[in-house]
C-alpha positions as a LaTeX table, in Angstrom:
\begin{tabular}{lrrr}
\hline
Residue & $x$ (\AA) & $y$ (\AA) & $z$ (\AA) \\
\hline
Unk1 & $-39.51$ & $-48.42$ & 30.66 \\
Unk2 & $-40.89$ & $-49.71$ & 27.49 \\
Unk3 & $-43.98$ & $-51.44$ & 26.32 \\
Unk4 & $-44.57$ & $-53.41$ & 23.49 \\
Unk5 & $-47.71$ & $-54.61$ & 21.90 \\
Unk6 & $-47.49$ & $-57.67$ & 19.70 \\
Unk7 & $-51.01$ & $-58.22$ & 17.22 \\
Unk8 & $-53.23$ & $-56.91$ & 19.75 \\
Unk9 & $-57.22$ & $-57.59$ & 19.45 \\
Unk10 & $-59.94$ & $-56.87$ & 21.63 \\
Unk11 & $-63.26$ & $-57.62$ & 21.08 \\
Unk12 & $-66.34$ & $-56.43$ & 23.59 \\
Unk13 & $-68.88$ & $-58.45$ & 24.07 \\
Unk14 & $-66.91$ & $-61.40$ & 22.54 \\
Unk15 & $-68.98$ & $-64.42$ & 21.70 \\
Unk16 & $-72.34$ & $-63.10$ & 21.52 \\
Unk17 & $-74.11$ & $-60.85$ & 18.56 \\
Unk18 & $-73.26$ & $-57.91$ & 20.28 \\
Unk19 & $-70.02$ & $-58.30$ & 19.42 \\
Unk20 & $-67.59$ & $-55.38$ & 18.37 \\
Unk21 & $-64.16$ & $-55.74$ & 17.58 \\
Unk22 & $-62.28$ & $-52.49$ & 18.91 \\
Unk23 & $-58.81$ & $-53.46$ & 17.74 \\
Unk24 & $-57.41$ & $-54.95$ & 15.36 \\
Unk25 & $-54.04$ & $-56.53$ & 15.08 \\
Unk26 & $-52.27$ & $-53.38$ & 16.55 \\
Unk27 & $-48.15$ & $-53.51$ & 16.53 \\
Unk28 & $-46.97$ & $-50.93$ & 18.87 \\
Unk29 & $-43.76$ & $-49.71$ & 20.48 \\
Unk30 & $-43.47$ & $-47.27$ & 23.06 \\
Unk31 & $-39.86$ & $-46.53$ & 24.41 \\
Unk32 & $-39.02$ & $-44.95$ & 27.82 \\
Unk33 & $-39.53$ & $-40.92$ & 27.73 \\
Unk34 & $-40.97$ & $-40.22$ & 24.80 \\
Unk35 & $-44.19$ & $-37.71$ & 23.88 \\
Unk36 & $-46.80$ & $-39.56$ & 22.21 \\
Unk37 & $-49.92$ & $-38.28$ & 20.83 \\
Unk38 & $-53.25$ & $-40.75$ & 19.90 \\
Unk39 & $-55.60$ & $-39.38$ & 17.87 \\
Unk40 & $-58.88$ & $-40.71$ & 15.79 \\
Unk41 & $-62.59$ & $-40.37$ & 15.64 \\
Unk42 & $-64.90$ & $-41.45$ & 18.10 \\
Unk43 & $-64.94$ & $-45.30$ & 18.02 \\
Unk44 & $-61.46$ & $-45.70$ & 16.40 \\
Unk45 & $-60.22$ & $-47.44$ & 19.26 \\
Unk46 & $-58.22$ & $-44.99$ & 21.19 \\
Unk47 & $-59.39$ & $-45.26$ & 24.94 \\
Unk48 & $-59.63$ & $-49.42$ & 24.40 \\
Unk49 & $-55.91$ & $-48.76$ & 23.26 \\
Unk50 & $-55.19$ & $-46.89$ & 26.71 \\
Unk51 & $-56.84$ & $-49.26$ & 28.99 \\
Unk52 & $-54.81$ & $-52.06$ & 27.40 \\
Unk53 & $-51.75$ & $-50.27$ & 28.70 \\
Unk54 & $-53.03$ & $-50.16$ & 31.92 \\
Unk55 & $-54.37$ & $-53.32$ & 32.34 \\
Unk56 & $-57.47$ & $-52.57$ & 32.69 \\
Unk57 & $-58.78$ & $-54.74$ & 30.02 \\
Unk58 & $-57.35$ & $-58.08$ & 28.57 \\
Unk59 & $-56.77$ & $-58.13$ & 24.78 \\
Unk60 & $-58.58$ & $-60.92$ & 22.92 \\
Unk61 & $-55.56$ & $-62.21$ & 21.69 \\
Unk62 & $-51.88$ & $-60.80$ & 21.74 \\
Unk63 & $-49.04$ & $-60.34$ & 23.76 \\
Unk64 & $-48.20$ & $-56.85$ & 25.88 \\
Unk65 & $-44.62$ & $-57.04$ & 26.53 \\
Unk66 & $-43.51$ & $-54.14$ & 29.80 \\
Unk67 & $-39.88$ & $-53.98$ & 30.06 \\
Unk68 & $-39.30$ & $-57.53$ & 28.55 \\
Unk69 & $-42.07$ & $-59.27$ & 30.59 \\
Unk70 & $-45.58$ & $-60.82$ & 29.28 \\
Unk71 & $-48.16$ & $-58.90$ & 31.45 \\
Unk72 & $-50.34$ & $-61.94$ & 29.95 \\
Unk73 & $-47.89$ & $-64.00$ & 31.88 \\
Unk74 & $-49.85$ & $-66.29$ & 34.96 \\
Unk75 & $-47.25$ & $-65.36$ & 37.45 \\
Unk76 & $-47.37$ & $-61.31$ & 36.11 \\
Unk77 & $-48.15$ & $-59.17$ & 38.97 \\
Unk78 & $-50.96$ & $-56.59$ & 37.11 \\
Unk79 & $-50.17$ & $-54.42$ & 40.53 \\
Unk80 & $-47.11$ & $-53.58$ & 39.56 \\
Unk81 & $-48.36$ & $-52.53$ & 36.19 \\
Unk82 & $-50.63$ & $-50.50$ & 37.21 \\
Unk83 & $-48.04$ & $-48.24$ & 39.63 \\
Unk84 & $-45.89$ & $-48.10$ & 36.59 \\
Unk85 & $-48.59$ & $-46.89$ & 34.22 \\
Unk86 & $-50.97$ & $-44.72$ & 35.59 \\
Unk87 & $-54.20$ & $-43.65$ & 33.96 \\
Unk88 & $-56.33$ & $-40.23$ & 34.17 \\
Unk89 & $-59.71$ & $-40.59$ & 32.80 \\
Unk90 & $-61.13$ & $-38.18$ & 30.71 \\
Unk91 & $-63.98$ & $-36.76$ & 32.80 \\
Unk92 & $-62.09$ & $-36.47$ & 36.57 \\
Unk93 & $-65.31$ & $-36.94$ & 38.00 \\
Unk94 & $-65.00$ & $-40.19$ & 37.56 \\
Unk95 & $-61.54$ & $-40.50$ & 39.10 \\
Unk96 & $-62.93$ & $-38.15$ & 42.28 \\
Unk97 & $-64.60$ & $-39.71$ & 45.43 \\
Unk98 & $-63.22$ & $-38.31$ & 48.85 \\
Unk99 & $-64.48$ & $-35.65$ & 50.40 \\
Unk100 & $-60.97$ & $-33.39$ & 50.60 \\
Unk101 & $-58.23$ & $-33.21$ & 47.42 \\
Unk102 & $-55.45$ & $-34.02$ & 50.03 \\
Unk103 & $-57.63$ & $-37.44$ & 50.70 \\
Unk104 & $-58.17$ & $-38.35$ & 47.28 \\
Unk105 & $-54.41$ & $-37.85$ & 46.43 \\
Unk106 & $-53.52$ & $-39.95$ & 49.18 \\
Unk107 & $-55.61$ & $-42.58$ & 48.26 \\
Unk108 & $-53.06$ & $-44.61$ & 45.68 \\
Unk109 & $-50.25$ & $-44.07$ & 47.81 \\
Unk110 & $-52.63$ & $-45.65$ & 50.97 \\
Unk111 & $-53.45$ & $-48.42$ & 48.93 \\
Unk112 & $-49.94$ & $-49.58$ & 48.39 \\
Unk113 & $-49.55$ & $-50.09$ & 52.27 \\
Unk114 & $-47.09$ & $-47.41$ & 52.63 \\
Unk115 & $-46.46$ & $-45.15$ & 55.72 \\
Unk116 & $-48.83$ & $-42.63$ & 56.65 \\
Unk117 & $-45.60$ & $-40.25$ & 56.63 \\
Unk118 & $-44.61$ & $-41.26$ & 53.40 \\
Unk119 & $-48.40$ & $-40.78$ & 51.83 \\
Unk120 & $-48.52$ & $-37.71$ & 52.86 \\
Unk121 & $-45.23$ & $-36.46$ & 51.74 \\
Unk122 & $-46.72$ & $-37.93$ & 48.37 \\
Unk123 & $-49.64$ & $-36.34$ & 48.16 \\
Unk124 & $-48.01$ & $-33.44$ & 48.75 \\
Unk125 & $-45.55$ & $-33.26$ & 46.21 \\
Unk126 & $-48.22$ & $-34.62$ & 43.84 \\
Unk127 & $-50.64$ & $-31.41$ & 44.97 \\
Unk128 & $-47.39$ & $-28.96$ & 44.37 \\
Unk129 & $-46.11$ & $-30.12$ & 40.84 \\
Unk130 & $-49.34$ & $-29.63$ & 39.36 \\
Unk131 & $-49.49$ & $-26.09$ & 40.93 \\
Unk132 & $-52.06$ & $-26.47$ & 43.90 \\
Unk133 & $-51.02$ & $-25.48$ & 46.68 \\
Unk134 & $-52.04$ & $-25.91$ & 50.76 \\
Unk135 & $-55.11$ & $-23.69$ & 50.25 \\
Unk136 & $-56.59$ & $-26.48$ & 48.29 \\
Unk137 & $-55.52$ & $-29.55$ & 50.26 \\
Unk138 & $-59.10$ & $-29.56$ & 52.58 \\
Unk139 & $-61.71$ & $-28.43$ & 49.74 \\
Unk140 & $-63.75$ & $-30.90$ & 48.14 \\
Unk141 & $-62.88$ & $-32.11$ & 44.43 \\
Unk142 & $-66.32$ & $-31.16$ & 43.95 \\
Unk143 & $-65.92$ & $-27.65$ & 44.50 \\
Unk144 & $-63.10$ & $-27.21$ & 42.14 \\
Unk145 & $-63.61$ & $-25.94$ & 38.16 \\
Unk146 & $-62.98$ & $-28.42$ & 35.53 \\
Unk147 & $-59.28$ & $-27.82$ & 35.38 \\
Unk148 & $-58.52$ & $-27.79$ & 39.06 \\
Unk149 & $-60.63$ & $-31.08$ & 38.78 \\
Unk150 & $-57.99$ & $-32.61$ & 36.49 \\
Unk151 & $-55.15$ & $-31.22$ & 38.32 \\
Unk152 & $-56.23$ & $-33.21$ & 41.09 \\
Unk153 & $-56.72$ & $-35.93$ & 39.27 \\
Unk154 & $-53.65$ & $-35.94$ & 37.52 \\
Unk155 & $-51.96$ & $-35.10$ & 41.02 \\
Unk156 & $-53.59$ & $-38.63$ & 42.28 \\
Unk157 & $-52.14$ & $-40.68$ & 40.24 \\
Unk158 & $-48.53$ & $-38.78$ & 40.38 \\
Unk159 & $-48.53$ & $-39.85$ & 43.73 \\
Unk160 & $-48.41$ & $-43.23$ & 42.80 \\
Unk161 & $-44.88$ & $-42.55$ & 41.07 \\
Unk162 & $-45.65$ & $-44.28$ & 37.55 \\
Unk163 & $-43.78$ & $-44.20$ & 34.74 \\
Unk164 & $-45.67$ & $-43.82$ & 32.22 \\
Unk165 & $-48.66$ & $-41.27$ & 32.45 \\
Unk166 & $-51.68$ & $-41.67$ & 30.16 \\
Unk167 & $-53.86$ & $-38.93$ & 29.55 \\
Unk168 & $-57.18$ & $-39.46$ & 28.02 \\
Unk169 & $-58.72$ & $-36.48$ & 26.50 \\
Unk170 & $-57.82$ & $-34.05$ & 29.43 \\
Unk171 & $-58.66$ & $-30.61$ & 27.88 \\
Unk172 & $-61.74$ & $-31.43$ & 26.81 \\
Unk173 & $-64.54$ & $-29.09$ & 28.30 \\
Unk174 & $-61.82$ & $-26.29$ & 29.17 \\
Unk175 & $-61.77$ & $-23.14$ & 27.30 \\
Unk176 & $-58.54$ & $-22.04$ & 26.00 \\
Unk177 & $-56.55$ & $-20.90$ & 29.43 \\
Unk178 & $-57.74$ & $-24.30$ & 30.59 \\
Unk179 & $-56.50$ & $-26.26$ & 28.01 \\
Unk180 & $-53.10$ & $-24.33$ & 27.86 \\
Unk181 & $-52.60$ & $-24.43$ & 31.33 \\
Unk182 & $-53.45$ & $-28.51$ & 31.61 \\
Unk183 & $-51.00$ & $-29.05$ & 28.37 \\
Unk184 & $-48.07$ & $-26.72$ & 30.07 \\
Unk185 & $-48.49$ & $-28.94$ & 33.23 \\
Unk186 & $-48.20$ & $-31.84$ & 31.07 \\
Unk187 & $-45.03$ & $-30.76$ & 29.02 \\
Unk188 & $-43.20$ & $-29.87$ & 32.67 \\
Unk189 & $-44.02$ & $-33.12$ & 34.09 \\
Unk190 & $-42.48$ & $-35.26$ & 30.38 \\
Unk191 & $-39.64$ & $-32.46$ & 30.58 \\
Unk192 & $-38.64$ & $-32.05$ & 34.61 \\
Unk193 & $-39.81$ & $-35.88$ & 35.58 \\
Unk194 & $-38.89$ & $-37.81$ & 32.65 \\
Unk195 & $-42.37$ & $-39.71$ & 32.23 \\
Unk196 & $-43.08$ & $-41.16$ & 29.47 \\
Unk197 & $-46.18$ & $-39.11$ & 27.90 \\
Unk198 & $-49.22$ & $-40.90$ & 26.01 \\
Unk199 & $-51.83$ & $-37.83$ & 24.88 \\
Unk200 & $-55.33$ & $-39.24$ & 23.53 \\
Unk201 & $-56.87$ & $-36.12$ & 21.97 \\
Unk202 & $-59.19$ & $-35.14$ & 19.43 \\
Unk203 & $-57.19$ & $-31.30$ & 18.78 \\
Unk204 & $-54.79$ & $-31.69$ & 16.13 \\
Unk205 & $-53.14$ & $-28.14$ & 17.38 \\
Unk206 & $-52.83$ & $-29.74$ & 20.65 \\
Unk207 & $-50.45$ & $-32.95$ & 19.74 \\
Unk208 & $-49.03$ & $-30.72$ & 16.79 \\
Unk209 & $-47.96$ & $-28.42$ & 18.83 \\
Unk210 & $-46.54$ & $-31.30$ & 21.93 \\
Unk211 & $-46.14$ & $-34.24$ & 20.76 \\
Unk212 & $-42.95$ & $-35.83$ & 19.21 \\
Unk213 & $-44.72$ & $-38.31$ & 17.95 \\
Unk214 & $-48.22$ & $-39.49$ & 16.59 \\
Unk215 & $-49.78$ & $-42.68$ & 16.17 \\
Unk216 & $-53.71$ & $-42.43$ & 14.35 \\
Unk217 & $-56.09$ & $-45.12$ & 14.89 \\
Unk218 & $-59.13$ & $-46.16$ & 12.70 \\
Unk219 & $-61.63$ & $-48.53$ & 12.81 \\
Unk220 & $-59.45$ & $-50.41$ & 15.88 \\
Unk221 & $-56.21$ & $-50.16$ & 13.11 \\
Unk222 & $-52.95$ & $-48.03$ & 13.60 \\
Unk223 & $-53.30$ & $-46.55$ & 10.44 \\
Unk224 & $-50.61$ & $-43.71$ & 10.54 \\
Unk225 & $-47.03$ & $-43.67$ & 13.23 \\
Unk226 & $-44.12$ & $-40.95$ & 12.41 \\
Unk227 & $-43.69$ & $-37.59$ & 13.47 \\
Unk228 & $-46.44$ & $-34.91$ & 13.88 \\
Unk229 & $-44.67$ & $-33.23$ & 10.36 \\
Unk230 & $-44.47$ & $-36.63$ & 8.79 \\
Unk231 & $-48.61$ & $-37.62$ & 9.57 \\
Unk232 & $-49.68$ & $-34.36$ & 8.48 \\
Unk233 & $-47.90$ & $-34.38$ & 5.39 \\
Unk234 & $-51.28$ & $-37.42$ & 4.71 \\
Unk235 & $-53.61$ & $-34.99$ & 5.42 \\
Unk236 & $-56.12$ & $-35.85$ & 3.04 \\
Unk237 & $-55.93$ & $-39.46$ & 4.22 \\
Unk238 & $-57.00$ & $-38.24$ & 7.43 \\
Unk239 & $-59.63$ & $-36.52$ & 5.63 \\
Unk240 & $-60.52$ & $-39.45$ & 4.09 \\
Unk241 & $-61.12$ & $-41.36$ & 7.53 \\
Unk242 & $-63.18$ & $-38.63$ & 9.16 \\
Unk243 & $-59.74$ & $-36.33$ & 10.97 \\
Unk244 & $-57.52$ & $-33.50$ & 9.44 \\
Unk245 & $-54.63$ & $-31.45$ & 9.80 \\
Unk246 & $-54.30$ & $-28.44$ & 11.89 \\
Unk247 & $-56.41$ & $-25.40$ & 10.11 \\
Unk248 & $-52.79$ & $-23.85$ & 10.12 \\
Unk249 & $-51.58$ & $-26.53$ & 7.77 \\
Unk250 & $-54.57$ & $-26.00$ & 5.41 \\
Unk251 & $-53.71$ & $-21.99$ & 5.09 \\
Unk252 & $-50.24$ & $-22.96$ & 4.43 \\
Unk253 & $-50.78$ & $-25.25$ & 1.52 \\
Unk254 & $-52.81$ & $-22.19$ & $-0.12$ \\
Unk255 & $-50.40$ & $-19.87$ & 0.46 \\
Unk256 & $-47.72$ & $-22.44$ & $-1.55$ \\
Unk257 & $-50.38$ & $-22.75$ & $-4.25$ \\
Unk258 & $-50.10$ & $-19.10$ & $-4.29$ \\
Unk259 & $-46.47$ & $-19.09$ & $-5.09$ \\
Unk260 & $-45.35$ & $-18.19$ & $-1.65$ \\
Unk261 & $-42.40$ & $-20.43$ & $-0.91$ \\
Unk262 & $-42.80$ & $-22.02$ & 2.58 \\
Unk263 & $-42.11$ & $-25.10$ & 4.45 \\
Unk264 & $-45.46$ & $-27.60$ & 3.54 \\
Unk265 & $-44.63$ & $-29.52$ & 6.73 \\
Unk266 & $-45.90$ & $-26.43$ & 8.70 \\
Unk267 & $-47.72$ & $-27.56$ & 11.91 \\
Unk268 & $-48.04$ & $-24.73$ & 14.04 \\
Unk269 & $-48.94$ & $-21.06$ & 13.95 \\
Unk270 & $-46.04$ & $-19.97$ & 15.68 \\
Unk271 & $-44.00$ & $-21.65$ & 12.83 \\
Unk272 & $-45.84$ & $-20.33$ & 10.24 \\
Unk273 & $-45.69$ & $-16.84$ & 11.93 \\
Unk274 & $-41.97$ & $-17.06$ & 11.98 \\
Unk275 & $-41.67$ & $-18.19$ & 8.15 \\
Unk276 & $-43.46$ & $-15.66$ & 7.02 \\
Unk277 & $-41.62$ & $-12.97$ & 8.75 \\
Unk278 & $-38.33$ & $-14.39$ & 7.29 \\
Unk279 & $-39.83$ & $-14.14$ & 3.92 \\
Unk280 & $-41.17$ & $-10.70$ & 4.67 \\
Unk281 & $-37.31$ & $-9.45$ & 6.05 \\
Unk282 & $-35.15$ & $-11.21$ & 3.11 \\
Unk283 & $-37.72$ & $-9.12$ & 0.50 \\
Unk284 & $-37.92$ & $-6.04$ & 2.15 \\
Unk285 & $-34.74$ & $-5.53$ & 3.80 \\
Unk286 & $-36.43$ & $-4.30$ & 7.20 \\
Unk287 & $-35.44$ & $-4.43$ & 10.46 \\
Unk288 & $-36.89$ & $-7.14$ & 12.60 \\
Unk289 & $-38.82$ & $-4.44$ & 14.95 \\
Unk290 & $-40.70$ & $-3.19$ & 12.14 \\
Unk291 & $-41.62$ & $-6.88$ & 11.21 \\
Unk292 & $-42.45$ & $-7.77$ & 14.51 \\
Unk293 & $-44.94$ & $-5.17$ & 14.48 \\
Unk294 & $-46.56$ & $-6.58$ & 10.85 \\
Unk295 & $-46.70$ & $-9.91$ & 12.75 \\
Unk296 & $-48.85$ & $-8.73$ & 15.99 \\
Unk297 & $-51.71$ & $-10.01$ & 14.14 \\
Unk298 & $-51.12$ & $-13.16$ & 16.18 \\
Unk299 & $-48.29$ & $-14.53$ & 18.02 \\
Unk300 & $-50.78$ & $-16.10$ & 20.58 \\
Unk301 & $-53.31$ & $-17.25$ & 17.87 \\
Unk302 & $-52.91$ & $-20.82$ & 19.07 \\
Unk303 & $-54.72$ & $-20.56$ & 22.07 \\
Unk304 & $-57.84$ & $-19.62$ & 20.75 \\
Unk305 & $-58.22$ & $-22.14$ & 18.18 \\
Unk306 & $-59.22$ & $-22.93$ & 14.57 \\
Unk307 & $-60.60$ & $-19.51$ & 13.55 \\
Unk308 & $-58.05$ & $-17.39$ & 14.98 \\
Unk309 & $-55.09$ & $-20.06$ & 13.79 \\
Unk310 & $-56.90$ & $-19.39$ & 10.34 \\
Unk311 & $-56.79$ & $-15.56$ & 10.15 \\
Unk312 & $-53.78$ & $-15.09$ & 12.12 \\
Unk313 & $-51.76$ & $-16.79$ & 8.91 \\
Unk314 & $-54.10$ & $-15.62$ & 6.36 \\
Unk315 & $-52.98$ & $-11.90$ & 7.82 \\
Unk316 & $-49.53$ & $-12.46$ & 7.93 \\
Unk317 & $-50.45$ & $-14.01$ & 4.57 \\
Unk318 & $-51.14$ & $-10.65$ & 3.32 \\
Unk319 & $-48.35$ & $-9.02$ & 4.24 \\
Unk320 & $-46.22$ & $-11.83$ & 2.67 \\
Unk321 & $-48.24$ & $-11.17$ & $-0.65$ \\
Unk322 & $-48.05$ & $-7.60$ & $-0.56$ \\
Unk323 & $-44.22$ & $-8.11$ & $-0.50$ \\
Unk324 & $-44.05$ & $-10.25$ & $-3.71$ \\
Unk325 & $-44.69$ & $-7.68$ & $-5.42$ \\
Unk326 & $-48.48$ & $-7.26$ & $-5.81$ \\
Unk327 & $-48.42$ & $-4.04$ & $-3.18$ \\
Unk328 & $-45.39$ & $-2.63$ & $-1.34$ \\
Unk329 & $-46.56$ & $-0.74$ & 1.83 \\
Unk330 & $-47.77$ & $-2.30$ & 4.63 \\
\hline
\end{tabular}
């Protein structure tokens, strides 16, 4: 499935002096199966971007082509585009109404007429590929912790069997497990399912470290559209629009400055963990147990965020220094 956007603009509150343009003449193109992350400040126009997709809003002007076909079209059925691309908000409780998870998962599937047999085998499937199981099926969303919440959530619209799955913001609030365990889930279903990913997130380890590619909004303009490697190589234009790299990326460039020779399209800790060991091996001739256990200082240093991403390379940094030539033991 593909969708293409054609000079997209949306205005709220068109016509009146309220008015606030939240895009502006956006070209887009999003081909069947790919990973894409959306990143910007508050306000840049990320979510308006989303609900575009999903026809949830009407662009001012524009055309939205899905799989060849205006969805601006008279004749366009918008129910079809919505069971194609399905949308999960960024606070589930918003998304949640029924009084049991297995109800609220069956509630898409219900609404497109469709057996009671074959709802519930939905639902079902739904519930099991994002990892709840029957024990859950008669508690209340309500009852759930924020990342159950989004599993079920996520599981609803599954069950709708869309192509496309947008995802708007759906760590935030969840501490590091959370947020692991919600992007894992994600990953499996764009690996095992073939959907077609779009990731709107504020954590630039989060898309560095999933996304194949990333498209940055600002002020309602698509600013930035490559690879994660090939964005972050602008990071002080993102600093110049209120974003920035990963911390990791920031640690590497210093390291460079320092004379250390690595890659400066570094995204991710566990890359940067890895360089450095090679570095450390080719000077000191050791074997790769005794670097592994230099390198402990942070393997996992991704899922606890900035300050740990920071110090886990600025460790690693020291043994890398220490093997230039400016100290010799470890």
């Amino acid at each position: 499935m593909s969708i293409i956007l054609d000079k997209i603009n949306y205005s709220y509150s068109e016509g009146t002096a309220y008015q606030i343009q939240a895009l502006k003449n956006v070209n887009l193109e999003i081909k069947d199966g790919q990973f894409i992350g959306v990143i910007g400040h508050t306000g840049s126009g990320k979510s308006t971007l989303t609900q575009l997709l999903n026809g949830l809003l009407k662009a001012t002007s524009g055309h939205i082509y899905v799989d060849g076909e205006d969805i601006y079209d008279e004749d366009y059925d918008m129910k079809k585009l919505r069971n194609k691309v399905g949308l999960v908000f960024q606070y589930p409780d918003h998304q949640l109404f029924e009084t049991t998870n297995f109800e609220d998962v069956c509630f898409g599937p219900k609404n497109l007429g469709l057996p009671k047999e074959e709802i519930e085998k939905r639902a079902k499937e739904a519930l099991d590929m994002v990892g709840l199981d029957e024990s859950f099926y008669k508690q209340s969303p309500f009852d759930l912790s924020g990342g159950q919440k989004r599993r079920v959530a996520i599981a609803g619209v599954l069950a709708m069997k869309p192509e496309v799955l947008i995802l708007d913001e759906p760590t935030a609030g969840l501490d590091p497990k959370g947020r692991d365990d919600i992007l894992g889930l994600v990953q499996k279903l764009h690996n095992e399912q073939g959907l077609t990913i779009i990731l709107v997130s504020h954590s630039m380890e989060d898309v560095a470290r999933y996304v194949s590619r990333l498209v940055v909004m600002n002020h309602g303009e698509k600013v930035f559209d490559g690879t994660p490697k090939e964005v972050f190589r602008h990071y002080k234009e993102l600093e110049a629009i209120g974003l920035a790299a990963p911390q990791i990326t920031y640690v590497v460039h210093k390291l460079i400055d320092k004379g250390i020779p690595l890659d400066p399209d570094i995204t991710t800790v566990e890359e940067a963990k890895n360089a450095i060991l090679k570095i450390w091996r080719e000077k000191n001739g050791k074997s790769s147990g005794n670097a592994a256990q230099v390198s402990t200082a942070g393997a996992d240093s991704e899922n606890a965020g900035h300050g740990n991403a920071a110090g886990t390379a600025s460790g690693n940094a020291d043994i890398t220094e220490k093997t230039a030539g400016e100290e010799k033991t470890c």
